[in-house]
LOGU-735924 format. One line per field, with one value per residue (C-alpha): residue number from 1; residue in one letter; x, y negated, z. Coordinates in nm, 3 decimals. Example, Ala and Ser with C-alpha at 12.3 -4.5 7.8 and 13.67 -1.06 7.14 Angstrom:
2
seq = 1:2
type = a:s
east = 1.230:1.367
north = 0.450:0.106
up = 0.780:0.714
//
This chain:
325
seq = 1:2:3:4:5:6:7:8:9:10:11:12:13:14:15:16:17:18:19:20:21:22:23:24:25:26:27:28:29:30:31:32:33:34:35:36:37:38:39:40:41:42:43:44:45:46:47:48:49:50:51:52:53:54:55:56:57:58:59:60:61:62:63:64:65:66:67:68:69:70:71:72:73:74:75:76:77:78:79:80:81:82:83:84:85:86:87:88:89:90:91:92:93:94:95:96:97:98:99:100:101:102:103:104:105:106:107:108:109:110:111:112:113:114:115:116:117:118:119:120:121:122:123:124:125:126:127:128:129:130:131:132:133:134:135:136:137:138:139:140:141:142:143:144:145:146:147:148:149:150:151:152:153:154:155:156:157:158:159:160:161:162:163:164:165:166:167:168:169:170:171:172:173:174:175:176:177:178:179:180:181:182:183:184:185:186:187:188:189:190:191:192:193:194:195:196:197:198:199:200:201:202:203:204:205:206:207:208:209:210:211:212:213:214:215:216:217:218:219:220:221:222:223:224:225:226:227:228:229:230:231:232:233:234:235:236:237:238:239:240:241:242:243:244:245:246:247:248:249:250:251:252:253:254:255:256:257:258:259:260:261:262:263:264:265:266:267:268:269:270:271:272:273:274:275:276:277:278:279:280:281:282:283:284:285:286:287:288:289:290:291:292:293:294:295:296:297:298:299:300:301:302:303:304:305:306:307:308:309:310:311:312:313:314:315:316:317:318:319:320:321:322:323:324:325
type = x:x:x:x:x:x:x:x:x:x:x:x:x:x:x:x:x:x:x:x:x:x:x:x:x:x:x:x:x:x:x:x:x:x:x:x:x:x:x:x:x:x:x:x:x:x:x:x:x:x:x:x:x:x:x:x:x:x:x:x:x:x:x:x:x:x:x:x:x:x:x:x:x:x:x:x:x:x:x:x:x:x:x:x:x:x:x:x:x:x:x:x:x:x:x:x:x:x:x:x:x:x:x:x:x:x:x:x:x:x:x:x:x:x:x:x:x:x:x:x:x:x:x:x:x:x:x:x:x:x:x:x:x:x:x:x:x:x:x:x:x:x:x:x:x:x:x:x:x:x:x:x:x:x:x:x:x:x:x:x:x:x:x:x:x:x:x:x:x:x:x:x:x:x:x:x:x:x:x:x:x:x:x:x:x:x:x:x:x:x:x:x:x:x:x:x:x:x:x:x:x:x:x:x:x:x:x:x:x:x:x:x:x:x:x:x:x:x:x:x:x:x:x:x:x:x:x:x:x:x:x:x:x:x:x:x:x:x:x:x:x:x:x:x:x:x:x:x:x:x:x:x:x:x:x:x:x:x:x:x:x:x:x:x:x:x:x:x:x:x:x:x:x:x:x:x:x:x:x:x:x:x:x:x:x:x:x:x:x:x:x:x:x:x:x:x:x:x:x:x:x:x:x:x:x:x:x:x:x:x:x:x:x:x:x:x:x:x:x:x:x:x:x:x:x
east = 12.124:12.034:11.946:11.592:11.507:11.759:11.662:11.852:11.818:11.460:11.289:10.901:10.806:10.422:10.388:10.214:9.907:9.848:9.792:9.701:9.922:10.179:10.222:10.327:10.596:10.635:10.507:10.763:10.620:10.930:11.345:11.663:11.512:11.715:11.657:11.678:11.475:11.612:11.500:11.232:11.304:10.974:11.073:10.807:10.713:10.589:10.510:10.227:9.975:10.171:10.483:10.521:10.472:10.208:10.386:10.739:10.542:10.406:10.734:10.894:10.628:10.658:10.374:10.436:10.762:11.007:11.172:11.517:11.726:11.718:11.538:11.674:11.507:11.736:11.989:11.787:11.660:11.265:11.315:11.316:11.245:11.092:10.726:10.863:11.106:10.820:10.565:10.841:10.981:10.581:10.535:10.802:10.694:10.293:10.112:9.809:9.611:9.460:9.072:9.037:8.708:8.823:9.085:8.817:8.626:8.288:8.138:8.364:8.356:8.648:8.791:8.777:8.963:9.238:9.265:9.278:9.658:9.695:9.610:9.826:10.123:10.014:10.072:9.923:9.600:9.275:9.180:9.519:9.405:9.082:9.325:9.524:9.227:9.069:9.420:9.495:9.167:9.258:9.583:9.412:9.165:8.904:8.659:8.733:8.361:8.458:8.540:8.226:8.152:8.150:8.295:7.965:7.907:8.235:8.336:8.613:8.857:8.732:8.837:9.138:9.221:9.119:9.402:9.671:9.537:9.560:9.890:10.040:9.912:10.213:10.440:10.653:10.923:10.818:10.445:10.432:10.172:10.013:9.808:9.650:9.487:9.415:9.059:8.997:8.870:9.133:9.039:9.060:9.371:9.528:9.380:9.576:9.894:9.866:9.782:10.131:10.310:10.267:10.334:10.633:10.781:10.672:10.696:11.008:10.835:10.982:10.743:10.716:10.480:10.334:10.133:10.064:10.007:10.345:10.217:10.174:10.510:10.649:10.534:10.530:10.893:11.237:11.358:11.175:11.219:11.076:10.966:10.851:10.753:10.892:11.268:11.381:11.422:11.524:11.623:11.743:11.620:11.276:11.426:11.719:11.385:11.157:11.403:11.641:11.495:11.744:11.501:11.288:10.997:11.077:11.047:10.727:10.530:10.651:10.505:10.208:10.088:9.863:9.992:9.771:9.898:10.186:10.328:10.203:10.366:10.658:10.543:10.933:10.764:10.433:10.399:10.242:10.147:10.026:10.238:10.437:10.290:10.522:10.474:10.768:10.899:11.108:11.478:11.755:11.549:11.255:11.122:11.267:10.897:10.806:11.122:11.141:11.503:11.600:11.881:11.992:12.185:11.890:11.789:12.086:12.132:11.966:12.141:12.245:12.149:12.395:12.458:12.764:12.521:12.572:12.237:12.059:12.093:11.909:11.897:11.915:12.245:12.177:12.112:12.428:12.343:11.945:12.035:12.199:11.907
north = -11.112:-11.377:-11.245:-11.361:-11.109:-10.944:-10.747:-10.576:-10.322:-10.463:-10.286:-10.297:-10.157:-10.220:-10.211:-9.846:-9.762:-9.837:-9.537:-9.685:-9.995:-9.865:-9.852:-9.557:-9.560:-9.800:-9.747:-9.721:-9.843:-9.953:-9.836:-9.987:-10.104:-10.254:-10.372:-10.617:-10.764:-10.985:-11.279:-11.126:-10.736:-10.602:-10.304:-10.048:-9.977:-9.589:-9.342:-9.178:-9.355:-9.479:-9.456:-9.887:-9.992:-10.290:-10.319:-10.371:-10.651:-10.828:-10.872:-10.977:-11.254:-11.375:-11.246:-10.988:-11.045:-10.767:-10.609:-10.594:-10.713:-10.977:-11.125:-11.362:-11.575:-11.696:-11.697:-11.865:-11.629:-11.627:-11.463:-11.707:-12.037:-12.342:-12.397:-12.657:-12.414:-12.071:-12.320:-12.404:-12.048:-11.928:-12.174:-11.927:-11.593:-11.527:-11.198:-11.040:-10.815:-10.492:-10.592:-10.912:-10.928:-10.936:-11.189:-11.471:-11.657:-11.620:-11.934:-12.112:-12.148:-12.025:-12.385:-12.459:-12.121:-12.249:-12.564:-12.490:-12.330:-12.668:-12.876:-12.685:-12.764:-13.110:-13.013:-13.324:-13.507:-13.415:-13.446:-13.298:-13.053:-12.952:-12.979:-12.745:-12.503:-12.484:-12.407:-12.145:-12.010:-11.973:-11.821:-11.563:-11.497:-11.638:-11.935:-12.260:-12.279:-11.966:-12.267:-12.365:-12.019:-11.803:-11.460:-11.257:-11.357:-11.207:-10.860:-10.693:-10.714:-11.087:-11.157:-11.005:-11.228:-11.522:-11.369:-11.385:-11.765:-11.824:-11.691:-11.889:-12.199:-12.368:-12.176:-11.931:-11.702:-11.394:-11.176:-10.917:-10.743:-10.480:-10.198:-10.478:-10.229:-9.957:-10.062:-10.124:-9.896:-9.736:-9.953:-10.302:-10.205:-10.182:-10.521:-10.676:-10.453:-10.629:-11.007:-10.929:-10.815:-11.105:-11.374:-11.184:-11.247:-11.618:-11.743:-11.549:-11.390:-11.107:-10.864:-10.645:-10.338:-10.170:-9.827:-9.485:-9.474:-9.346:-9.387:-9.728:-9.768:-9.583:-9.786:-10.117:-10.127:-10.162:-10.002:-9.755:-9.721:-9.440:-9.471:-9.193:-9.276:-9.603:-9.507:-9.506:-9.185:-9.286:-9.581:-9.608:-9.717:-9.622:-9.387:-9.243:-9.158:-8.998:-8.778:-8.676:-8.729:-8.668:-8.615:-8.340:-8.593:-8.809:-8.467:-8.373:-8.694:-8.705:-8.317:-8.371:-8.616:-8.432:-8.345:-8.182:-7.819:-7.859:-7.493:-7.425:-7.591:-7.461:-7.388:-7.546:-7.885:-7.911:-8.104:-7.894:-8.030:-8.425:-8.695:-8.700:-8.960:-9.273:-9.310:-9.006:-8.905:-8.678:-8.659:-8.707:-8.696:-8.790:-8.571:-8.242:-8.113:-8.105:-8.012:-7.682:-7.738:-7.834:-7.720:-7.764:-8.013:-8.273:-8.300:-8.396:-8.742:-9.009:-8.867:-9.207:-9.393:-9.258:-9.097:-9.039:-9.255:-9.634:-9.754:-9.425:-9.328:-9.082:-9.079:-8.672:-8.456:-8.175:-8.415:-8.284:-7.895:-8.023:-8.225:-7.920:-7.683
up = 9.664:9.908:10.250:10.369:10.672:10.902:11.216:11.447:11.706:11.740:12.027:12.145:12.501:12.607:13.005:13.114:13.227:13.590:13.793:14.148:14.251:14.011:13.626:13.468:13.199:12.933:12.638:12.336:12.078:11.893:11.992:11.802:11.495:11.183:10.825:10.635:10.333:10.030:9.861:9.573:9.741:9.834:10.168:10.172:10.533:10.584:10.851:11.017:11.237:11.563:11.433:11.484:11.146:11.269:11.583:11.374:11.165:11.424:11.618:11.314:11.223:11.641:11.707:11.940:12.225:12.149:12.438:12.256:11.940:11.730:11.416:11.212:10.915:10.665:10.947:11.179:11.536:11.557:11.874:12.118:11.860:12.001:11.911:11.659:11.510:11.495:11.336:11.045:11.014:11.007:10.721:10.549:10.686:10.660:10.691:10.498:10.728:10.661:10.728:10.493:10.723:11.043:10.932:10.837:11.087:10.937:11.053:10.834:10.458:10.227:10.131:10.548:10.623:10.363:10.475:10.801:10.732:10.544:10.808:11.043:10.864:10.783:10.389:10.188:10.253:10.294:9.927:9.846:10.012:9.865:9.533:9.658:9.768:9.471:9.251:9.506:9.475:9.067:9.114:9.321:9.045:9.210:9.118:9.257:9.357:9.590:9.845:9.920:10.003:10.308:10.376:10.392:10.049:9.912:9.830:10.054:9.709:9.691:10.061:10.038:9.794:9.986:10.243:10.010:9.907:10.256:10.336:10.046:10.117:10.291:10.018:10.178:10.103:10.284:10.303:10.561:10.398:10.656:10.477:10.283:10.037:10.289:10.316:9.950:9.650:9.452:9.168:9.359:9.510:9.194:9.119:9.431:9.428:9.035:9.204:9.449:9.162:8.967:9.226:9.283:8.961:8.984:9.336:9.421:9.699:9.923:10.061:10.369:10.219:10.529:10.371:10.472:10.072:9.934:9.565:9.619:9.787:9.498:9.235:9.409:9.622:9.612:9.868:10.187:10.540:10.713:11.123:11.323:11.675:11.646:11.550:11.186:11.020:10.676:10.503:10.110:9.765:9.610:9.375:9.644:9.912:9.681:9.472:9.702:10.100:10.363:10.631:10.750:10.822:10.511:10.356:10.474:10.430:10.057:10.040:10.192:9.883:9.652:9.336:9.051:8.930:9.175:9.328:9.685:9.968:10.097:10.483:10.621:10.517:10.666:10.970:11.247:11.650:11.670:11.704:12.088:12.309:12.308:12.702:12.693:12.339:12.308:12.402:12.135:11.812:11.852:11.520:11.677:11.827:11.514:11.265:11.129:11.105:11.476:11.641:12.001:11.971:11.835:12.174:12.311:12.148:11.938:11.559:11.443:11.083:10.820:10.495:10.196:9.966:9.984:10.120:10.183:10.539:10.755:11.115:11.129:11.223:10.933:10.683:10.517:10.509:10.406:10.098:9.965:10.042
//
């Protein structure tokens, strides 16, 4: 497969808090990142709140300056792009947000907020572009009389599909979508994770699924990367992650999803304590605090990303002895 999205050793640090004159440490929101994402793959993004997932999405849509690594779009480096080059590589990389509300400007109607991404990258005319509204509007499954609308008067599954509208406006090849259904009723998400579907199989379109919803990522994605504290913990195919994790946190999260008439919990795999602060996380592993399997030597060094399975890796130094347990 063609390779859209490659990203490596991608690093986030936010500047302390100041404590006087001084700032404190750094922040670490994000440390040694990599992935990658093919043309048509849809990556499932998952981990506990603060673990980076937004913060990893951001950086790879330009939106936030990364500290370290690289990101390249179909070869080319966002990091660093002119403002020419970022506004052409945007008009192939969009993002749908989680809050379809806060993402509207609600003094503007839903055919302006379109066109307004139009305009921006001076796609057709102006009556092109009210074409073009209304069609996206349709392929949405919404009305084309939806444009003369404003957000108030829509439903949050009706806004969120004036996001995605929005974000394929100037046609691109890439959606970092960023707990888009998070804030939506089980039975409109399904409606939307149906709309992505779809314009997956007809645009082409690769997908960047962040979700704390592993259900979702399970029946929606290709492959699964797993961050904890902004490191990756696990990295493999859909069917690889959930039937055979290699790591104590990948383990955990995937246990901790209700299951009717499932046996009781095995107590090895609950997460106990609260996240570590990412002002000083913890040495070596960064999981370790928390894993009921840690040994000495995880706080010595950072385990690296690797496994015996091509394309399932696991950034943990027992995966070996686990995956037999």
């Amino acid at each position: 497969m063609t390779r859209l999205l490659d990203v490596t050793g991608l690093s986030v640090h936010f500047p302390g808090p100041r404590r006087g004159w001084r700032r404190g440490a750094p922040v670490q929101a994000l440390n040694d990142v990599s992935l990658h994402v093919d043309a048509g793959e849809v990556l499932g993004v998952v981990g506990e709140s603060g673990s980076g997932k937004t913060t990893l999405g951001r950086a790879i849509l330009g939106l936030t300056q990364p500290t370290g690594g690289t990101v390249h779009f179909d070869g080319e480096a966002v990091i660093g792009a002119s403002a020419t080059r970022m506004r052409a590589i945007r008009g192939r990389m969009q993002a749908v947000f989680q809050d379809p509300t806060s993402s509207l400007n609600p003094t503007m109607t839903i055919g302006a907020a379109i066109g307004e991404a139009l305009a921006l990258h001076k796609v057709g005319t102006r009556a092109d572009r009210a074409q073009r509204v209304a069609a996206l509007l349709e392929r949405v499954g919404l009305p084309a009389s939806a444009a003369a609308k404003y957000p108030r008067a829509l439903s949050g599954g009706q806004r969120q599909r004036v996001g995605i509208a929005r974000a394929l406006a100037v046609g691109p090849e890439l959606i970092v979508a960023d707990e888009a259904v998070s804030a939506l009723d089980v039975s409109v998400q399904a409606g939307i994770i149906n709309l992505l579907s779809d314009l997956r199989a007809e645009l082409g379109l690769a997908l960047m699924f962040v979700s704390h919803d592993l259900a979702l990522v399970r029946y929606f994605c290709d492959r699964v990367i797993v961050l904890y504290l902004g490191r990756v913990m696990e990295v493999g195919s859909v069917d690889d992650i959930f039937a055979q994790p290699r790591h104590p946190y990948t383990r955990a999260l995937l246990d901790a999803v209700p299951q009717i008439g499932a046996a009781p919990r095995d107590p090895a795999t609950i997460l106990a304590g609260e996240l570590p602060s990412p002002l000083a996380p913890p040495s070596g592993c960064v999981f370790r605090t928390r894993c009921p399997h840690a040994i000495a030597a995880c706080a010595e060094a950072v385990p690296p990303l690797e496994g015996p399975i091509e394309g399932h890796r696991a950034a943990c130094i027992r995966q070996h002895a686990l995956a037999l347990s």
